[in-house]
PDB file of N, CA, C, O and CB in Angstrom:
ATOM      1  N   UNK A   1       9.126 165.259  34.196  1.00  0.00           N
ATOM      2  CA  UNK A   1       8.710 164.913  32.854  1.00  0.00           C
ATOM      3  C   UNK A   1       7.535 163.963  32.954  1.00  0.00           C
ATOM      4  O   UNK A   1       7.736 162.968  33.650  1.00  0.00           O
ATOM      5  CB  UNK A   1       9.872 164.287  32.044  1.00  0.00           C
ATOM      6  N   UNK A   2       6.281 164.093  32.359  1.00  0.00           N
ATOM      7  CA  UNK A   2       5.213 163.279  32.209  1.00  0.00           C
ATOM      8  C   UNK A   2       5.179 162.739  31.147  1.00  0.00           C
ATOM      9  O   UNK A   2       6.162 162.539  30.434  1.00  0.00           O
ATOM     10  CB  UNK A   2       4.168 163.768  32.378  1.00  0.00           C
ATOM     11  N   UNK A   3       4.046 162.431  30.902  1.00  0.00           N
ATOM     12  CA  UNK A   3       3.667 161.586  29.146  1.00  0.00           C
ATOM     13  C   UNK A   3       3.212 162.659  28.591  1.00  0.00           C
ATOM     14  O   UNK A   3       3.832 162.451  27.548  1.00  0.00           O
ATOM     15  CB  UNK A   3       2.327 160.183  28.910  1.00  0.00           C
ATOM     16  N   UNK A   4       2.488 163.947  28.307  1.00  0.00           N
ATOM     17  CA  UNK A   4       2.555 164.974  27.639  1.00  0.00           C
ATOM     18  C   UNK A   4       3.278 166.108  27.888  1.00  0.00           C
ATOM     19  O   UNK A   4       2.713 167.202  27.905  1.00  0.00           O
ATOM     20  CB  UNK A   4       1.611 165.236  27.513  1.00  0.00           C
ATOM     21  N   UNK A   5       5.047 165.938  28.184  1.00  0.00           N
ATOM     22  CA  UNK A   5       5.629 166.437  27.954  1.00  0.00           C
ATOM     23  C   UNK A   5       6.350 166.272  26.933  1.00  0.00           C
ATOM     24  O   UNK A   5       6.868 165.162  26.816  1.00  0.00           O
ATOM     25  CB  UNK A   5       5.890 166.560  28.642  1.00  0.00           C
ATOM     26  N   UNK A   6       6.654 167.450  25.727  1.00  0.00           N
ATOM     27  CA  UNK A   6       6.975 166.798  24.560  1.00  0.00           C
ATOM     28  C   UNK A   6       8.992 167.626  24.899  1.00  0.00           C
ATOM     29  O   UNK A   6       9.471 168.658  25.370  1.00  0.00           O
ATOM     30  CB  UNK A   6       5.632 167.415  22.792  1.00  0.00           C
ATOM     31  N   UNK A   7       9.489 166.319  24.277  1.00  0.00           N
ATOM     32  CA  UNK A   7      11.172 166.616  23.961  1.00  0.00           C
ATOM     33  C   UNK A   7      11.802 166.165  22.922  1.00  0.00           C
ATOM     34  O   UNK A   7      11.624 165.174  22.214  1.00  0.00           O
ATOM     35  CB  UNK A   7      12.050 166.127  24.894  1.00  0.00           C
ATOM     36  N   UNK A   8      12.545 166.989  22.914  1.00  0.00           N
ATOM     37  CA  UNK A   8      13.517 167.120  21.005  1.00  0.00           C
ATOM     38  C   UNK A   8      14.452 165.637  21.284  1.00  0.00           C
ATOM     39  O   UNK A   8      15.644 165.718  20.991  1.00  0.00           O
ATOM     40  CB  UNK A   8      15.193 169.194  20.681  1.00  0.00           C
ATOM     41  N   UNK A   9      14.040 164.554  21.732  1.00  0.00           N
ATOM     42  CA  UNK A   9      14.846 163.327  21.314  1.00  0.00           C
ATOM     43  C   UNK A   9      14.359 162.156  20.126  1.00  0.00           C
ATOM     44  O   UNK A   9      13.190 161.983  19.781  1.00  0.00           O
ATOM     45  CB  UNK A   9      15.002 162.586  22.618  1.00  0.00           C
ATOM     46  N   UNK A  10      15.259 161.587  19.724  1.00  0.00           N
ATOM     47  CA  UNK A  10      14.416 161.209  19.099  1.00  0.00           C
ATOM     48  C   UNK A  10      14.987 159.783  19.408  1.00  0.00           C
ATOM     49  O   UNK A  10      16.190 159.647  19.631  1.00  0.00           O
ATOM     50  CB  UNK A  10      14.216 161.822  17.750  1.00  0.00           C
ATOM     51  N   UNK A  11      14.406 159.071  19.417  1.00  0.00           N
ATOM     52  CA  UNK A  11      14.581 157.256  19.736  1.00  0.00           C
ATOM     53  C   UNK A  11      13.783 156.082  18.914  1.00  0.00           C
ATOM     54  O   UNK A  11      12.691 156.221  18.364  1.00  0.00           O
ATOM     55  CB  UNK A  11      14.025 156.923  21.325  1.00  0.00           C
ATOM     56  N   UNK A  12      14.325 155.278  18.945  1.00  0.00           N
ATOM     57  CA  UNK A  12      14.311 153.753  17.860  1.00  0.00           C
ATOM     58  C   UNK A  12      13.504 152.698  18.638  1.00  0.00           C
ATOM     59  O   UNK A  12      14.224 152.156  19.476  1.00  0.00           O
ATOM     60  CB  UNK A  12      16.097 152.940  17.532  1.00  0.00           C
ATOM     61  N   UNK A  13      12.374 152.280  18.633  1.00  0.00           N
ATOM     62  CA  UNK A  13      11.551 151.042  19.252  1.00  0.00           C
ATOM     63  C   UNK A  13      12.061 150.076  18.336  1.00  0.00           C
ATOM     64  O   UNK A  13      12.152 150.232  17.119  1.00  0.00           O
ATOM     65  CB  UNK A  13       9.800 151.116  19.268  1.00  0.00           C
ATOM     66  N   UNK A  14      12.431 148.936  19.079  1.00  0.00           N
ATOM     67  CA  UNK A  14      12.183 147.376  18.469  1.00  0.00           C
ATOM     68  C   UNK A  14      11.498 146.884  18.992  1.00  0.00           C
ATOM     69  O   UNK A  14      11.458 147.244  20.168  1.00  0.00           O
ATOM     70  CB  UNK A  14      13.064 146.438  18.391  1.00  0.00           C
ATOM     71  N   UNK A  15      10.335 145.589  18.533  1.00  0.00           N
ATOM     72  CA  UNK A  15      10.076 144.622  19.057  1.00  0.00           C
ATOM     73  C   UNK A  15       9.822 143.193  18.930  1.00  0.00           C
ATOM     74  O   UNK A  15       8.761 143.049  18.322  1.00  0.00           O
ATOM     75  CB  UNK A  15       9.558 144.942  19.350  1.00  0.00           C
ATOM     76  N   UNK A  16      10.154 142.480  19.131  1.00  0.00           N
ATOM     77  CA  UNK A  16      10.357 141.120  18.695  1.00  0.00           C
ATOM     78  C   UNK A  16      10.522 140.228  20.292  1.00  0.00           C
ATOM     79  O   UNK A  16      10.843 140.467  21.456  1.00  0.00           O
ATOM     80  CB  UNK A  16      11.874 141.061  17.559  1.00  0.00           C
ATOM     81  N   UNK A  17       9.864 138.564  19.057  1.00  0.00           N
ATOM     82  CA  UNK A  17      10.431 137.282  20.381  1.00  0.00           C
ATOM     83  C   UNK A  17      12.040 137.440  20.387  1.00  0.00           C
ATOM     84  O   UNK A  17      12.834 137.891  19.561  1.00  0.00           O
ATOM     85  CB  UNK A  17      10.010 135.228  19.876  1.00  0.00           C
ATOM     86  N   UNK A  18      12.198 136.789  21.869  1.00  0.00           N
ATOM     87  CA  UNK A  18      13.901 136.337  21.998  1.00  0.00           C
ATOM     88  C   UNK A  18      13.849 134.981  21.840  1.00  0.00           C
ATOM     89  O   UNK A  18      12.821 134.336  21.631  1.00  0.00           O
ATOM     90  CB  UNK A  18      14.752 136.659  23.516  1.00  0.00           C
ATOM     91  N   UNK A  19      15.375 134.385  21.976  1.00  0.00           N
ATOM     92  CA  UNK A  19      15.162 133.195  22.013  1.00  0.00           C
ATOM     93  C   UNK A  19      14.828 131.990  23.153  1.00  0.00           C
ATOM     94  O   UNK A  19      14.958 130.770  23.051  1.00  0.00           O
ATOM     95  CB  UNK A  19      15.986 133.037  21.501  1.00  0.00           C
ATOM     96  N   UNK A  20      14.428 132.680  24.089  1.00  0.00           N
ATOM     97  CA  UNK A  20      14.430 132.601  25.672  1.00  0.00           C
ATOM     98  C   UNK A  20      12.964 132.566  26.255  1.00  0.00           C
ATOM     99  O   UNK A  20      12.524 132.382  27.390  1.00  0.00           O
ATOM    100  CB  UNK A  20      15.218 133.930  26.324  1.00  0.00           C
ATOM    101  N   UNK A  21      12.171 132.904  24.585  1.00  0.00           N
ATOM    102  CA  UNK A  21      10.490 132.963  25.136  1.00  0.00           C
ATOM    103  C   UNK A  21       9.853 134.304  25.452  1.00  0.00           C
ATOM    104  O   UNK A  21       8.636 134.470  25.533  1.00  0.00           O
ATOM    105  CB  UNK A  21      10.299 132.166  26.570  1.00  0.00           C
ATOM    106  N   UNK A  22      10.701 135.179  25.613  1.00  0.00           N
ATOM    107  CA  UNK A  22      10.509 136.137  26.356  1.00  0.00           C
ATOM    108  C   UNK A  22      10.075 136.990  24.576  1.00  0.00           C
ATOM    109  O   UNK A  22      10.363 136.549  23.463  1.00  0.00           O
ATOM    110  CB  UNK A  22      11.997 136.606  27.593  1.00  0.00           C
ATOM    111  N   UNK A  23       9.053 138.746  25.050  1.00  0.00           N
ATOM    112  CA  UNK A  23       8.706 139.084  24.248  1.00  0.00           C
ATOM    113  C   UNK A  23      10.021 140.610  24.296  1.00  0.00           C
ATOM    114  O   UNK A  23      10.537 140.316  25.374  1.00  0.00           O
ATOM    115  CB  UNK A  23       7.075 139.055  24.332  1.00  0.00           C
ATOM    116  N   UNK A  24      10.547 141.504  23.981  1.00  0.00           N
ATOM    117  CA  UNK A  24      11.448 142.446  24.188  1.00  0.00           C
ATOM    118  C   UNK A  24      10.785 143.539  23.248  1.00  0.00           C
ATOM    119  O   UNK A  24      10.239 143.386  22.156  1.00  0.00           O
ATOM    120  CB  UNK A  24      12.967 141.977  23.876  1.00  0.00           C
ATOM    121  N   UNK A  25      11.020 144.830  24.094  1.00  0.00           N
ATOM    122  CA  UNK A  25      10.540 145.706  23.319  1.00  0.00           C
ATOM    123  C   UNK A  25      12.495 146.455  23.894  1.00  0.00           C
ATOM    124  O   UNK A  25      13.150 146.267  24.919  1.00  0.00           O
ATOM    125  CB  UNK A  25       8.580 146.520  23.775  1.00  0.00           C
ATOM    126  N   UNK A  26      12.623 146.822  23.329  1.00  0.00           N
ATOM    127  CA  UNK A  26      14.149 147.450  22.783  1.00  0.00           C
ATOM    128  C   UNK A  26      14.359 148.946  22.086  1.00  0.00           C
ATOM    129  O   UNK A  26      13.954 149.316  20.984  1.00  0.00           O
ATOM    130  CB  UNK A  26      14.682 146.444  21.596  1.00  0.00           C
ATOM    131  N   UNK A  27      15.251 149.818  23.248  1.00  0.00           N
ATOM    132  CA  UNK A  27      14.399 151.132  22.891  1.00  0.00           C
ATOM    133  C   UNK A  27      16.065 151.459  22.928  1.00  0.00           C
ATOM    134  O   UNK A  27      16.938 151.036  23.686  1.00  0.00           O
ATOM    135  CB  UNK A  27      12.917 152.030  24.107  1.00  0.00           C
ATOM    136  N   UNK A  28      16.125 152.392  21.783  1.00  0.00           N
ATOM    137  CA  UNK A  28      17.502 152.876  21.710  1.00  0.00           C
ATOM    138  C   UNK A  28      18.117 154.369  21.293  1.00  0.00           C
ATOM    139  O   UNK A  28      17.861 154.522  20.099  1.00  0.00           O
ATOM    140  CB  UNK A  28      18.005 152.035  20.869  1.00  0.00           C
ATOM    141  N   UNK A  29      18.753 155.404  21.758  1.00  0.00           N
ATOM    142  CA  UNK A  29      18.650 156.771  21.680  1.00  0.00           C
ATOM    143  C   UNK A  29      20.064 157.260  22.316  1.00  0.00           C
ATOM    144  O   UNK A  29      20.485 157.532  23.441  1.00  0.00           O
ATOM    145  CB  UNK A  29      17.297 157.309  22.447  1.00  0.00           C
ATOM    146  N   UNK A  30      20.613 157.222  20.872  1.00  0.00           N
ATOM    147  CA  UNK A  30      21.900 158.369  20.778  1.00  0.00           C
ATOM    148  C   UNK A  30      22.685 156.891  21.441  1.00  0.00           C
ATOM    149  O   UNK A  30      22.395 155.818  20.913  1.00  0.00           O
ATOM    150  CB  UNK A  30      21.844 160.359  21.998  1.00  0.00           C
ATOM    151  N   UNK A  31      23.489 156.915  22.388  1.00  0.00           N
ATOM    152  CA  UNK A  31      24.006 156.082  23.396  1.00  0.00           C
ATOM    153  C   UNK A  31      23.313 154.839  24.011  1.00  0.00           C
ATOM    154  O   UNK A  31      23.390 153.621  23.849  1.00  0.00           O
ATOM    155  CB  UNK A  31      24.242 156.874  24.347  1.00  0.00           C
ATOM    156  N   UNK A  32      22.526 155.779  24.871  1.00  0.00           N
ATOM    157  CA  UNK A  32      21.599 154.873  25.421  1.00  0.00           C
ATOM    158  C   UNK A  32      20.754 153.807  24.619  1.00  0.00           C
ATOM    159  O   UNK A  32      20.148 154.002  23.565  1.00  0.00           O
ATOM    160  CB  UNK A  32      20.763 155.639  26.039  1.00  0.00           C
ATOM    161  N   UNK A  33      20.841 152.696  25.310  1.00  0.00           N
ATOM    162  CA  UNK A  33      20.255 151.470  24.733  1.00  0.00           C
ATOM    163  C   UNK A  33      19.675 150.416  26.278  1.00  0.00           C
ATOM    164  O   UNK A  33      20.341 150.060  27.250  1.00  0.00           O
ATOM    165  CB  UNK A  33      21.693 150.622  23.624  1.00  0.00           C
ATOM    166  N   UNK A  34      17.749 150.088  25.849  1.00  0.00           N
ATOM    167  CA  UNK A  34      17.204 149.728  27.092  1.00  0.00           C
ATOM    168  C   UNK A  34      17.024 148.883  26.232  1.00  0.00           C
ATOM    169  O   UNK A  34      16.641 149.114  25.085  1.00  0.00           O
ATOM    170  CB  UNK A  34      16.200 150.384  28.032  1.00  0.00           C
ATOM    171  N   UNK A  35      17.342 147.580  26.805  1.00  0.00           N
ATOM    172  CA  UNK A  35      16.286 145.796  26.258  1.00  0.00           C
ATOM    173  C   UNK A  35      15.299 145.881  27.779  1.00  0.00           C
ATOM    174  O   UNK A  35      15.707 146.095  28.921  1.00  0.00           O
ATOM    175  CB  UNK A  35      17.773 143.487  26.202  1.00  0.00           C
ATOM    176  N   UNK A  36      14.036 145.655  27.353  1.00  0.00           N
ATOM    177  CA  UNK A  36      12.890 145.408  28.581  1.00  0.00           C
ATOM    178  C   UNK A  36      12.482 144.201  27.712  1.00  0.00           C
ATOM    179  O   UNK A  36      12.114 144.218  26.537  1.00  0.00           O
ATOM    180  CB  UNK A  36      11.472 146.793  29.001  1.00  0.00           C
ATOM    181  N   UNK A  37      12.659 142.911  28.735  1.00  0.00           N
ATOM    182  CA  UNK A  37      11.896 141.737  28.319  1.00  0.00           C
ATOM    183  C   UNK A  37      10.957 141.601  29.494  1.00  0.00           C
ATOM    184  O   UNK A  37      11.034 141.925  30.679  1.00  0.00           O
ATOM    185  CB  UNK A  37      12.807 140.393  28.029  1.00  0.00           C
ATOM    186  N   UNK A  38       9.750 140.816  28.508  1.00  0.00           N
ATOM    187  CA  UNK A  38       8.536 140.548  29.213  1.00  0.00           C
ATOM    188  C   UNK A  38       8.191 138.985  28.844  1.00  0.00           C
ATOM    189  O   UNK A  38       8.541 138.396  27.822  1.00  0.00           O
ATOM    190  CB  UNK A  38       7.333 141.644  28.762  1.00  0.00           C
ATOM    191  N   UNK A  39       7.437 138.476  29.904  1.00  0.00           N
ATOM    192  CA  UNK A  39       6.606 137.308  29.794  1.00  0.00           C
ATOM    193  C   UNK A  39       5.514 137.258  28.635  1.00  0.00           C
ATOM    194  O   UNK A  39       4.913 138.286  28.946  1.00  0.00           O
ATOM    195  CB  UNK A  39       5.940 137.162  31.076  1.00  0.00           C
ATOM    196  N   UNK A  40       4.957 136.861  27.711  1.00  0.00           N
ATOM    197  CA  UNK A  40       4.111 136.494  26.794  1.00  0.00           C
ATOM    198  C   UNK A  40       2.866 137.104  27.541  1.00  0.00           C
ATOM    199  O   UNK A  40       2.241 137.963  26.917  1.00  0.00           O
ATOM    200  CB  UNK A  40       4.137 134.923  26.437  1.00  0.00           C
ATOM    201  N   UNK A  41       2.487 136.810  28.636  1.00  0.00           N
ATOM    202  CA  UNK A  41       1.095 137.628  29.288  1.00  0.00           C
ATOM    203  C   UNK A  41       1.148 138.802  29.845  1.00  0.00           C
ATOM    204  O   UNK A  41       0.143 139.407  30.219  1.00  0.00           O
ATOM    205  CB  UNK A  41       0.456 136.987  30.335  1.00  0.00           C
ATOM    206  N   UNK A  42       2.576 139.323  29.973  1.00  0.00           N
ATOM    207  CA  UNK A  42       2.722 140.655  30.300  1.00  0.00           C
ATOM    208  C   UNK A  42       2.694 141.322  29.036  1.00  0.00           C
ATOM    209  O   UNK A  42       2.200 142.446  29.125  1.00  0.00           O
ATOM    210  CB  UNK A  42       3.927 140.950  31.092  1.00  0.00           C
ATOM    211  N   UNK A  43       3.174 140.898  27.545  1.00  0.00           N
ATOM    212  CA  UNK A  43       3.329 141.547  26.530  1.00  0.00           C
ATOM    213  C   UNK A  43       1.862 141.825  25.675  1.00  0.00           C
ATOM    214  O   UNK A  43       1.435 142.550  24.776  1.00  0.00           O
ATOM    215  CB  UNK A  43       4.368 140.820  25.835  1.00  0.00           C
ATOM    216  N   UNK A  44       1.335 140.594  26.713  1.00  0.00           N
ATOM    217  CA  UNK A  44      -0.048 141.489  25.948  1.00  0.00           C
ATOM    218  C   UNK A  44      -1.093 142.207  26.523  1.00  0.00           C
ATOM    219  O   UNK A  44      -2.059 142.725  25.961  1.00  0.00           O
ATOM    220  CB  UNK A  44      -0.889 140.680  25.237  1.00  0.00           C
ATOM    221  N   UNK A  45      -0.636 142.170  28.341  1.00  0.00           N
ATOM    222  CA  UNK A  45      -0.846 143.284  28.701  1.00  0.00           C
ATOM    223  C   UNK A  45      -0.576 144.601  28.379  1.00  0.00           C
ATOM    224  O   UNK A  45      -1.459 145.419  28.637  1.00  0.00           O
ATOM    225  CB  UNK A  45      -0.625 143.187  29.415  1.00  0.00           C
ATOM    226  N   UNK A  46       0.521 145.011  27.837  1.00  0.00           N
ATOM    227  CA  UNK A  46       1.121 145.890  27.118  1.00  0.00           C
ATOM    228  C   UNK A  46       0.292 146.138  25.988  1.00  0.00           C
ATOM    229  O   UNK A  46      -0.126 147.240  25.633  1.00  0.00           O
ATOM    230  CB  UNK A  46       2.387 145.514  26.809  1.00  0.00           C
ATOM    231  N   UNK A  47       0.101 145.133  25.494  1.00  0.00           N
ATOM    232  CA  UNK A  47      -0.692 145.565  23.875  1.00  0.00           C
ATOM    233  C   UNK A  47      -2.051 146.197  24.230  1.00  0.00           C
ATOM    234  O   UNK A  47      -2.546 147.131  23.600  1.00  0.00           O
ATOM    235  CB  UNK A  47      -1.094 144.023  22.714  1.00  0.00           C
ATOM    236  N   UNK A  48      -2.796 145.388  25.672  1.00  0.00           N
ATOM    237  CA  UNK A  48      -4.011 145.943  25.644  1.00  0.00           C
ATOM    238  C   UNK A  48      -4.257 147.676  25.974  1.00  0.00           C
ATOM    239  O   UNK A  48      -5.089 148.512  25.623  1.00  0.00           O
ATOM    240  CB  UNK A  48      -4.703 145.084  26.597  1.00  0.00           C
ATOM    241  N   UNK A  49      -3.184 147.668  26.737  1.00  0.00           N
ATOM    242  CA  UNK A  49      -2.912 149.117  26.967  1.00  0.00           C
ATOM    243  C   UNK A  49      -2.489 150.321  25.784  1.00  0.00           C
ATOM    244  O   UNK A  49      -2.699 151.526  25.923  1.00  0.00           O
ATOM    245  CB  UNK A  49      -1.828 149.045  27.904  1.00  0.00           C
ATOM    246  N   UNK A  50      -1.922 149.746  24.742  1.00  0.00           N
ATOM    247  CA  UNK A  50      -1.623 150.589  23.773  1.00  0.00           C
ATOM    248  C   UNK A  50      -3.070 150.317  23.043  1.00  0.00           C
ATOM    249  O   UNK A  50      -3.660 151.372  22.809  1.00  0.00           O
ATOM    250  CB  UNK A  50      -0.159 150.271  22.953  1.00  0.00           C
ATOM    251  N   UNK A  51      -3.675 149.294  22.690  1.00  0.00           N
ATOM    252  CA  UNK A  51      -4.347 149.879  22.056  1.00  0.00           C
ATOM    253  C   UNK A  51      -5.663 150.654  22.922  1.00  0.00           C
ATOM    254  O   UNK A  51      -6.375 151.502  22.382  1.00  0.00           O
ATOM    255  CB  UNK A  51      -4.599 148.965  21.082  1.00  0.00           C
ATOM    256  N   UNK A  52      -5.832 150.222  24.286  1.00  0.00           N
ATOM    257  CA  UNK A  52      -7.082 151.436  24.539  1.00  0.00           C
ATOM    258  C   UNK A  52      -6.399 153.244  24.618  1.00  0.00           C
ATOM    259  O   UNK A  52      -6.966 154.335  24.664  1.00  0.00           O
ATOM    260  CB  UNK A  52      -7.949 150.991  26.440  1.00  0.00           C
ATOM    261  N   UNK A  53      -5.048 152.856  24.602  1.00  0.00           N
ATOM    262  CA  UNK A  53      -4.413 154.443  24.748  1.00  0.00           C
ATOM    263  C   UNK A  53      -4.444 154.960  22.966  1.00  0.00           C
ATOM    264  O   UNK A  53      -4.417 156.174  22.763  1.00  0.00           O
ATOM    265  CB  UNK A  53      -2.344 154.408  25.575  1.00  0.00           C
ATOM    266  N   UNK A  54      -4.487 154.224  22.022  1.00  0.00           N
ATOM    267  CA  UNK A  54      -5.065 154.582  21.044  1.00  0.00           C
ATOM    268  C   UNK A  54      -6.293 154.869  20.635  1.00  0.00           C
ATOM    269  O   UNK A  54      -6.581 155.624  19.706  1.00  0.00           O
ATOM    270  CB  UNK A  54      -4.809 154.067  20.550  1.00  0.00           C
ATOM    271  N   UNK A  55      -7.247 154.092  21.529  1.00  0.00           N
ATOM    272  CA  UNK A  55      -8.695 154.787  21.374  1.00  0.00           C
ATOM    273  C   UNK A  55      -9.050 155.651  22.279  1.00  0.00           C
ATOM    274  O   UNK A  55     -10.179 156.074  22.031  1.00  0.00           O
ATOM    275  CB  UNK A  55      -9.769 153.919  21.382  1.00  0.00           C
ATOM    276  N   UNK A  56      -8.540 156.155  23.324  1.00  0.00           N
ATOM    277  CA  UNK A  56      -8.640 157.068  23.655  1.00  0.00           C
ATOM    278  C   UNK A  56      -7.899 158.424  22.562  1.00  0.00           C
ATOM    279  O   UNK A  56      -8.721 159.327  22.409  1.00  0.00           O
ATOM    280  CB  UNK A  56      -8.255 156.774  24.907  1.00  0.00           C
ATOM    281  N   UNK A  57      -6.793 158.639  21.958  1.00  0.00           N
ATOM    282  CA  UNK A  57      -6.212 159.446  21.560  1.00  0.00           C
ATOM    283  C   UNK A  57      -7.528 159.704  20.131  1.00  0.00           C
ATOM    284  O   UNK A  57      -8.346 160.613  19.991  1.00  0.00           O
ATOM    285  CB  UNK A  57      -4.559 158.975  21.401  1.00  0.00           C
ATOM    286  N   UNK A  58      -7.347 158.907  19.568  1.00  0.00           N
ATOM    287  CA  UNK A  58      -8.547 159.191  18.674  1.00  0.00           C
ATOM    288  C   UNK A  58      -9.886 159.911  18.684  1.00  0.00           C
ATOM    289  O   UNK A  58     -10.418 160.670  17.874  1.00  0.00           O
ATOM    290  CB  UNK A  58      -8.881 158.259  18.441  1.00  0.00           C
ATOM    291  N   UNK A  59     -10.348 159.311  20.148  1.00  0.00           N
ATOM    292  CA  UNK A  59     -11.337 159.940  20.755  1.00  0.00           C
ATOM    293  C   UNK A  59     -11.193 161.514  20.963  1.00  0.00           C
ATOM    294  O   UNK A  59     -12.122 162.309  20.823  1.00  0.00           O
ATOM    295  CB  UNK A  59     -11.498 159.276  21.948  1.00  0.00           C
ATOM    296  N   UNK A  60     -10.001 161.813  21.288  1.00  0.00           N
ATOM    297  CA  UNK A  60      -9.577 163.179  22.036  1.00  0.00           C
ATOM    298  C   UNK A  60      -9.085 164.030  20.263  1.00  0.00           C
ATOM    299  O   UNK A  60      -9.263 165.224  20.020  1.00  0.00           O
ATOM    300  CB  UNK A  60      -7.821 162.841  23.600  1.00  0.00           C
ATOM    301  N   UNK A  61      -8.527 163.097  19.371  1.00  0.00           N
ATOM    302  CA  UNK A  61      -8.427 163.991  18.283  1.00  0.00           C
ATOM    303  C   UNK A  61      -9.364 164.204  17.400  1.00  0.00           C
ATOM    304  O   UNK A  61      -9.044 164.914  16.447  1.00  0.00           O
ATOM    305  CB  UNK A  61      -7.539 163.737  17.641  1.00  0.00           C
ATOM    306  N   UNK A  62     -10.827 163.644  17.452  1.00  0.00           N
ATOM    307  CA  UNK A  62     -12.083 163.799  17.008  1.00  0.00           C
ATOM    308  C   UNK A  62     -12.883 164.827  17.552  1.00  0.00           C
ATOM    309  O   UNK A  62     -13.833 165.193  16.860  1.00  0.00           O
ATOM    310  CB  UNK A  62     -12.680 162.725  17.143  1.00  0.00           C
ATOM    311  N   UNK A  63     -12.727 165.298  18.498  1.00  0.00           N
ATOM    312  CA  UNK A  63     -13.412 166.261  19.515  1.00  0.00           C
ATOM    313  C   UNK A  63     -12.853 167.828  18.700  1.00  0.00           C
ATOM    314  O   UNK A  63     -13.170 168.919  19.175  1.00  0.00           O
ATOM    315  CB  UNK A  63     -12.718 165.955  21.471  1.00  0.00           C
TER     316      UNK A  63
END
């Protein structure tokens, strides 16, 4: 399975601070339930990545 493989699941993002400092993105589907906490500079490593993976997608749905 890659990142453009598409599948019939469907799953719940949270994201929010904890109380611990930490940033959590919280992903939950059917049963399964993942808490991934991150450091404040990892979480916005994360952000920088979503948003250039949004300008790329844009890019690619303009074409």
């Amino acid at each position: 399975m890659g990142i453009n493989s598409e599948k019939e699941i469907e799953a719940n993002l949270q994201i929010g601070p904890t109380s611990l400092g930490m940033v959590r993105l919280f992903i939950s589907a059917g049963d399964l339930e993942i808490p991934m906490d991150f450091e404040p500079e990892e979480a916005e490593e994360i952000a920088e990545e979503i948003r250039a993976a949004i300008a790329q997608a844009r890019n690619a749905s303009s074409k």
